[in-house]
C-alpha positions in Angstrom: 0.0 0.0 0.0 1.7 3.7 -0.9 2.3 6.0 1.4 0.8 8.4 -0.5 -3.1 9.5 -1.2 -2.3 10.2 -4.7 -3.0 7.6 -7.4 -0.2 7.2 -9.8 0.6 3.7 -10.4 4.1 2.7 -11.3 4.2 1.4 -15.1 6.8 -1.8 -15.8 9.3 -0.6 -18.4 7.9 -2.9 -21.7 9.8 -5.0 -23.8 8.0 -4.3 -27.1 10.2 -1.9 -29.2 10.3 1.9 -28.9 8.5 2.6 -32.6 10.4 4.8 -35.2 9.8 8.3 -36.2 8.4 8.9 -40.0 10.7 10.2 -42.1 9.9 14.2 -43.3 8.4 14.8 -46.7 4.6 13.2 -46.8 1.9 16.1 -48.7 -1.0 13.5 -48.9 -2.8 16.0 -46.4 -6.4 14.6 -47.3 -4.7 11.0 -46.1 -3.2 11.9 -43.4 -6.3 14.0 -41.9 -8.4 10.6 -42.9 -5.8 8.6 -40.6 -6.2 11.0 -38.0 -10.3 10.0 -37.8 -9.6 6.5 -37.7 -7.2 7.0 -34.8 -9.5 9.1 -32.5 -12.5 6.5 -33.6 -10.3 3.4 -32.2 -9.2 5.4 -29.4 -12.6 5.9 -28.3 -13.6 2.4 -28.5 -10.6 1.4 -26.9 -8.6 0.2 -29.7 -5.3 1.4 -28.5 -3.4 -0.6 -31.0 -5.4 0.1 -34.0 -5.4 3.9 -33.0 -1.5 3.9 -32.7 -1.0 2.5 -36.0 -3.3 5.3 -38.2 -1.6 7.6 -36.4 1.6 6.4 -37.7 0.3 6.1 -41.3 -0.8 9.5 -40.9 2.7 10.7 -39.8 3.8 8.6 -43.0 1.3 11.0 -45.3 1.6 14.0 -43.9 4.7 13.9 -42.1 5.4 13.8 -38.4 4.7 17.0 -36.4 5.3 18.0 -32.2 1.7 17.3 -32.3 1.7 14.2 -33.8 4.1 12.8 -31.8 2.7 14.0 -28.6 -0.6 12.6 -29.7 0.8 8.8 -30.8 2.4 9.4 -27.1 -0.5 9.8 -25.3 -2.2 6.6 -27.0 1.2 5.0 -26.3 1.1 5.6 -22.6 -2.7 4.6 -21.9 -1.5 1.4 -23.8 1.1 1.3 -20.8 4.0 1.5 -23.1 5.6 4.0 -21.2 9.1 4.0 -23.2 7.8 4.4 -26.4 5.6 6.8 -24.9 8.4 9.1 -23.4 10.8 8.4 -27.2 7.8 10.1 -29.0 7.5 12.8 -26.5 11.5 13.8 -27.2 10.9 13.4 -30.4 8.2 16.1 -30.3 10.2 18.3 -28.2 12.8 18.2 -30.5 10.5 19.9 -33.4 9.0 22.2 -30.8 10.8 22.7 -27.5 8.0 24.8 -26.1 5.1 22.5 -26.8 2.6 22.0 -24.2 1.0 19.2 -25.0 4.2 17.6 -25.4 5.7 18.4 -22.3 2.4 17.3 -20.5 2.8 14.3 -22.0 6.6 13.9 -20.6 5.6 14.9 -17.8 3.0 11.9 -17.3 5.1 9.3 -18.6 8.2 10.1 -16.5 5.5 9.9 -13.4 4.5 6.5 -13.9 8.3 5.5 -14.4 8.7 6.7 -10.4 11.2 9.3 -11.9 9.0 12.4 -10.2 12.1 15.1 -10.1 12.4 14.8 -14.1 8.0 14.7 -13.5 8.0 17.6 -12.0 10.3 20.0 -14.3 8.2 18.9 -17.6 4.6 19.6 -15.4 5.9 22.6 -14.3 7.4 23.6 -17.7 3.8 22.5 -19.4 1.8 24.7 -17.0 3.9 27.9 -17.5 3.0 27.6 -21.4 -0.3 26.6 -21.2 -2.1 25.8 -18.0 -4.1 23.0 -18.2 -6.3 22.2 -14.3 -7.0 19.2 -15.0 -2.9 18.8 -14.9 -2.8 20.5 -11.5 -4.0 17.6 -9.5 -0.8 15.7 -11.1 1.6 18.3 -10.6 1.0 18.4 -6.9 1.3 14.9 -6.5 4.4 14.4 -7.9 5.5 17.9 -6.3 4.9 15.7 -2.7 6.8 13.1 -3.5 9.6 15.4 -4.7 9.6 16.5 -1.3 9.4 13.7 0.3 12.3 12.3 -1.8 14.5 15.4 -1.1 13.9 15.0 2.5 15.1 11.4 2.6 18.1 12.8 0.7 18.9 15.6 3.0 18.7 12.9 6.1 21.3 10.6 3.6 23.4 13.8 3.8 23.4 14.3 7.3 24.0 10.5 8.6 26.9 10.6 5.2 28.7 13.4 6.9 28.2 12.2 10.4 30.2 8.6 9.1 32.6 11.5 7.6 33.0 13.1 11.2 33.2 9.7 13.3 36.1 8.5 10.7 37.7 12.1 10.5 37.5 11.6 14.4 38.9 8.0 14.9 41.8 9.2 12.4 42.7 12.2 14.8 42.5 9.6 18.0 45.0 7.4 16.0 47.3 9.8 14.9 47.5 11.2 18.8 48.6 7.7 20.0 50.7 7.4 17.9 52.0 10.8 18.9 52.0 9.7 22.4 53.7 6.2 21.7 56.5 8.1 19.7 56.8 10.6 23.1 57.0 7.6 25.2 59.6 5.2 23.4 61.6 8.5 23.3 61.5 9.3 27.4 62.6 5.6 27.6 65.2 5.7 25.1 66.5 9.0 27.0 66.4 7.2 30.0 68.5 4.2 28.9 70.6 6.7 27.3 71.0 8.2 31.3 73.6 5.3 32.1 75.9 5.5 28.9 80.1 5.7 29.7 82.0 8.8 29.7 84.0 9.7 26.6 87.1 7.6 26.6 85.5 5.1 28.9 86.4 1.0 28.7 84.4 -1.0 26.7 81.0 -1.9 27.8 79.9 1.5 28.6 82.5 1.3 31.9 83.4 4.9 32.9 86.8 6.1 32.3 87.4 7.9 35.0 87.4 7.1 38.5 85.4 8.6 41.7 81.6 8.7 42.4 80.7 10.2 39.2 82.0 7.1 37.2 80.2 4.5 40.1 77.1 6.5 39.1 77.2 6.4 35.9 78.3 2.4 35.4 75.4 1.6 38.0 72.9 3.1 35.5 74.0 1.8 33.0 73.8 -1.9 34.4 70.3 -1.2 35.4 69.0 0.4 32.4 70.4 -2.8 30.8 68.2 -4.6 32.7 64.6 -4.7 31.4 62.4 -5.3 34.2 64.6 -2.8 36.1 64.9 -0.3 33.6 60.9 -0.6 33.5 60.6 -0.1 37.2 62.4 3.1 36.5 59.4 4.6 35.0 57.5 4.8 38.0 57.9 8.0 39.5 58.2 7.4 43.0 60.9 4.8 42.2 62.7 7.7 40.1 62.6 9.7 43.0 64.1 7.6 45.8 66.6 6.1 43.6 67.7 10.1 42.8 67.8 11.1 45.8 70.1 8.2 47.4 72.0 8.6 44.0 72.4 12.4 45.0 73.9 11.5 48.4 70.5 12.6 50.2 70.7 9.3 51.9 67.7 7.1 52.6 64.2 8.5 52.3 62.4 6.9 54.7 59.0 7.4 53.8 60.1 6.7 50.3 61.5 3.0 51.1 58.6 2.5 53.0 56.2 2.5 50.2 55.3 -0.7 48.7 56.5 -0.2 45.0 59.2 1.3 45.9 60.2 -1.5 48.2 59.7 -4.0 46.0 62.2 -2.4 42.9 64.8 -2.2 45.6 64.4 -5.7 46.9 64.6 -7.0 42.8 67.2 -4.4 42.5 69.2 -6.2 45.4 68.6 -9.3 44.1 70.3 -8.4 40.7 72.6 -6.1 40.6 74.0 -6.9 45.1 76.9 -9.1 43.6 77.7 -6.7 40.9 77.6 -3.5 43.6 79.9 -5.9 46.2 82.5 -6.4 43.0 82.7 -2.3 42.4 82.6 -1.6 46.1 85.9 -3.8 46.6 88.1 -2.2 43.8 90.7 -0.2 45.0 92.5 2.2 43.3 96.0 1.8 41.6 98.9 2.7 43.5 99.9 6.6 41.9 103.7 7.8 41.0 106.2 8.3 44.0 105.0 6.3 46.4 102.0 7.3 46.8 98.9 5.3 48.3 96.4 4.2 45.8 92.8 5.7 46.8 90.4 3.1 49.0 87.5 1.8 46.8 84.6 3.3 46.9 81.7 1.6 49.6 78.7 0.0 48.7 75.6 2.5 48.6 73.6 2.5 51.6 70.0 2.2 52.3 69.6 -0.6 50.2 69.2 -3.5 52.2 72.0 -4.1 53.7 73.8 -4.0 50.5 77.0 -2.2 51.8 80.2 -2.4 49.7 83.6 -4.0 51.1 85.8 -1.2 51.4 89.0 -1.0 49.3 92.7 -2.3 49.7 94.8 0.5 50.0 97.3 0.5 47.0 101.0 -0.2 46.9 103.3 2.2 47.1 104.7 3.3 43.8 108.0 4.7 42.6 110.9 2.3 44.2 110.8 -1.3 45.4 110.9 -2.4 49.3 113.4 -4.3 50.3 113.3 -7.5 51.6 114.1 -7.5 55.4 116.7 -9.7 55.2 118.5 -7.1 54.2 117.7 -5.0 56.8 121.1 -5.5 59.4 120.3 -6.8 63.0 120.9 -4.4 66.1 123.7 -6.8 67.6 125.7 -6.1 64.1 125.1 -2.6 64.0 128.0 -0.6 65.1 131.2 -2.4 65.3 133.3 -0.1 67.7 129.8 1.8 68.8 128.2 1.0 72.6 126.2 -1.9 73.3 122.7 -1.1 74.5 123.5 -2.0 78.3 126.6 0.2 77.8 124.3 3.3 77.1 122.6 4.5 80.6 
């Protein structure tokens, strides 16, 4: 059932050939006007065939005219031959543009082909040439359904560009993680980067020089080696603590006391307490002249227990000691010289 309370049905587009246009040139005007009183007669009896085909001969006679055309249209259409119907009615339009009845005509067909907007221009068109009311009633049909349809298309619009915005949208979410992603693996690649060696440093990252700065500096990078440490790293609070006994601020007790914290310094403990032992015990190399090599440096504390063993002092540069046997004993010293129980 339509949705509509006008009337126009919907005609099926025929397979009987669209019929041919007679060629210009016919003068047998008495014919042709005969043909034309045969047609209307079989029209009126409902003949539709019969009528289309002395209009044809008439064409054939007389030669084909706007009106013509238009006329063998009309009979075409009520015959339900809608595409022969609308080839006739261009055909008429193309001797005469501005005819009426033509146009009408078009205008009817294209209705019952459920092509209204096309409908509508041709009614409208035939209406400003030659109004006809008993075409109004048509015209404002099809003129709903126009509307209708170009309501339908403006809600097509809107839900097209609300797909538009939703994609434009997810694109713009998708290119800020990303954004973000890139930020992060470039804080963690700057925070690795935080335990690289000193220029001229041994292989391995190992700083080159020696003293506190170059402890620091190889303890980061040994845990920013380390994965799950390096990780653990992120968290701020860890960051924190571990700066701040890294700084020499000591222990922060409140710090150590919360639960992540405590559990990255047991783990670090667990890992890297053998390694911290080994660089606590190194002691320095002896210098030039005799000097005493510097004591290694002690294990950090505050981490467990984890204390370093303190350094070996170094050997004495510059000359080597003498064995003590070569050292002489008091009884030889001095020959001619007193005894000790000589000396009061």
């Amino acid at each position: 059932m339509s949705a509509f309370d006008d009337d126009i049905e919907i005609y099926p587009e025929e397979e009987a050939p669209v019929l041919p246009v007679p060629p210009s040139g016919g003068e047998d005007w008495d014919g042709a006007a005969s043909m034309k009183d045969q047609a209307a007669g079989a029209k009126a009896s409902g003949n539709l065939d019969g009528a289309v085909d002395f209009l044809t001969k008439a064409m054939e006679m007389g030669g084909p005219s706007a009106m013509s055309l238009a006329n063998r249209a009309d009979v075409l259409l009520k015959a339900k031959r809608p595409l022969a119907a609308l080839s006739d009615c261009d055909a008429a339009l193309q001797i005469n543009p501005d005819s009426a009845k033509a146009l009408r005509c078009r205008g009817t067909v294209l209705s019952h082909l459920g092509r209204f907007e096309e409908s509508l221009k041709s009614l409208a068109a035939a209406q400003a040439i030659d109004f006809n009311p008993d075409t109004e009633p048509l015209r404002k049909a099809v003129s709903a359904r126009v509307a209708v349809i170009e309501t339908e298309k403006v809600k097509q619009r809107i839900a097209d560009e609300e797909i538009l915005r939703e994609k434009v949208k997810k694109q713009r979410e998708e290119m800020a993680q990303r954004q973000r992603e890139e930020e992060e693996e470039e804080a963690r690649q700057r925070a690795e980067g935080m335990g690289g060696g000193m220029p001229g440093g041994m292989p391995g990252g190992m700083p080159g020089g020696g003293g506190m700065e170059g402890m620091q500096q190889m303890l980061m990078q040994m845990l920013m080696s380390d994965p799950e440490l390096a990780a653990g790293m992120q968290n701020p609070k860890v960051m924190k603590a571990f700066s701040s006994m890294m700084g020499g601020g000591g222990e922060d007790t409140e710090a150590m006391n919360d639960p992540e914290v405590k559990a990255f310094m047991t783990k670090f403990q667990e890992k890297m307490g053998p390694m911290m032992g080994m660089m606590g015990g190194m002691g320095g190399m002896g210098g030039a002249g005799g000097m005493g090599g510097m004591g290694g440096m002690g294990g950090m504390g505050g981490m467990g227990g984890m204390g370093g063993m303190g350094g070996m002092g170094g050997m004495g540069g510059g000359q080597e000691d003498d064995d003590d046997d070569d050292m002489p004993d008091l009884e030889e010293v001095g020959g001619d010289g007193p005894s000790v129980e000589e000396v009061d």
